[in-house]
C-alpha positions in Angstrom: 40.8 -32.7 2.9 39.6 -31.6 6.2 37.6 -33.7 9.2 36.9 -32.5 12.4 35.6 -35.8 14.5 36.6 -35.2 18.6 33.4 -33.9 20.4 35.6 -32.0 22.9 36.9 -29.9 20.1 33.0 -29.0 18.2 32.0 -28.3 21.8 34.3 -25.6 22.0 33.8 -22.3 20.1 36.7 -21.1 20.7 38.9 -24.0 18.9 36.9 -24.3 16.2 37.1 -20.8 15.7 40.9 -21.3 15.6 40.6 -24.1 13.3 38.6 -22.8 10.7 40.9 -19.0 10.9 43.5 -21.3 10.3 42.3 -23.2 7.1 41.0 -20.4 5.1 44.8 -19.5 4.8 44.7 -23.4 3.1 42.1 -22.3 1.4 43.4 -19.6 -0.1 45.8 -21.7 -2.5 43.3 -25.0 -2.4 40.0 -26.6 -2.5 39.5 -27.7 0.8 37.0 -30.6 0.7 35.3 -31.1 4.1 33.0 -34.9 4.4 31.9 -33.9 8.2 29.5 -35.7 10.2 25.9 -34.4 11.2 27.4 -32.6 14.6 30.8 -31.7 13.1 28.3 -29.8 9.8 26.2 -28.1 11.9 29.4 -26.3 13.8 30.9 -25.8 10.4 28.2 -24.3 8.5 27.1 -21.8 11.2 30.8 -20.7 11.4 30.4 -20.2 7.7 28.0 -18.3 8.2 28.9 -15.7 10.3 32.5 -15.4 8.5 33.2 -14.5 4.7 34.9 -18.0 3.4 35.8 -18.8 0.0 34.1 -21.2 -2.2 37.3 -23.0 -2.3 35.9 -24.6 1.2 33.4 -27.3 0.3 31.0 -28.9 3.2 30.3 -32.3 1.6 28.6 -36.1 3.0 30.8 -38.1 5.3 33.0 -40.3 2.4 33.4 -44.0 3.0 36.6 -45.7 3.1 37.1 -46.5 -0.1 35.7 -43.6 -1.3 38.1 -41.3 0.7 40.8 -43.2 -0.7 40.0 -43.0 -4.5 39.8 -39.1 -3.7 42.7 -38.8 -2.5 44.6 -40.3 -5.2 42.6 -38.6 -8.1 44.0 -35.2 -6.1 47.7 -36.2 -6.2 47.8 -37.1 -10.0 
């Protein structure tokens, strides 16, 4: 599960470029599920684009609460 919520951070390039270096390496041995908000998506996806990232990285719809939760557990049966 991945989020990326602080404003200061999608504003800069540079970060987010060091995030997202860092969790195709997660990636590599996971599904990374990603529920990002309308700002946080648009930063993600055209990062996506310009870089080769496994399918294993999936851009989904923010997850309620609840939602999130039942996830979560499903993943760590």
């Amino acid at each position: 599960m991945f989020t990326l919520n602080r404003k200061a951070l999608i504003k800069d390039e540079k970060k987010v470029d060091e995030v997202l270096t860092a969790l195709l390496k997660v990636a590599d041995k996971k599904t990374v599920i990603a529920p990002l908000r309308d700002d946080a998506t648009k930063v993600v996806n055209k990062w996506i684009s310009e870089h080769s990232v496994p399918d294993s990285i999936r851009v989904v719809e923010p997850l309620s609460y609840l939602s999130l939760l039942s996830w979560q557990r499903m993943r760590m049966a």
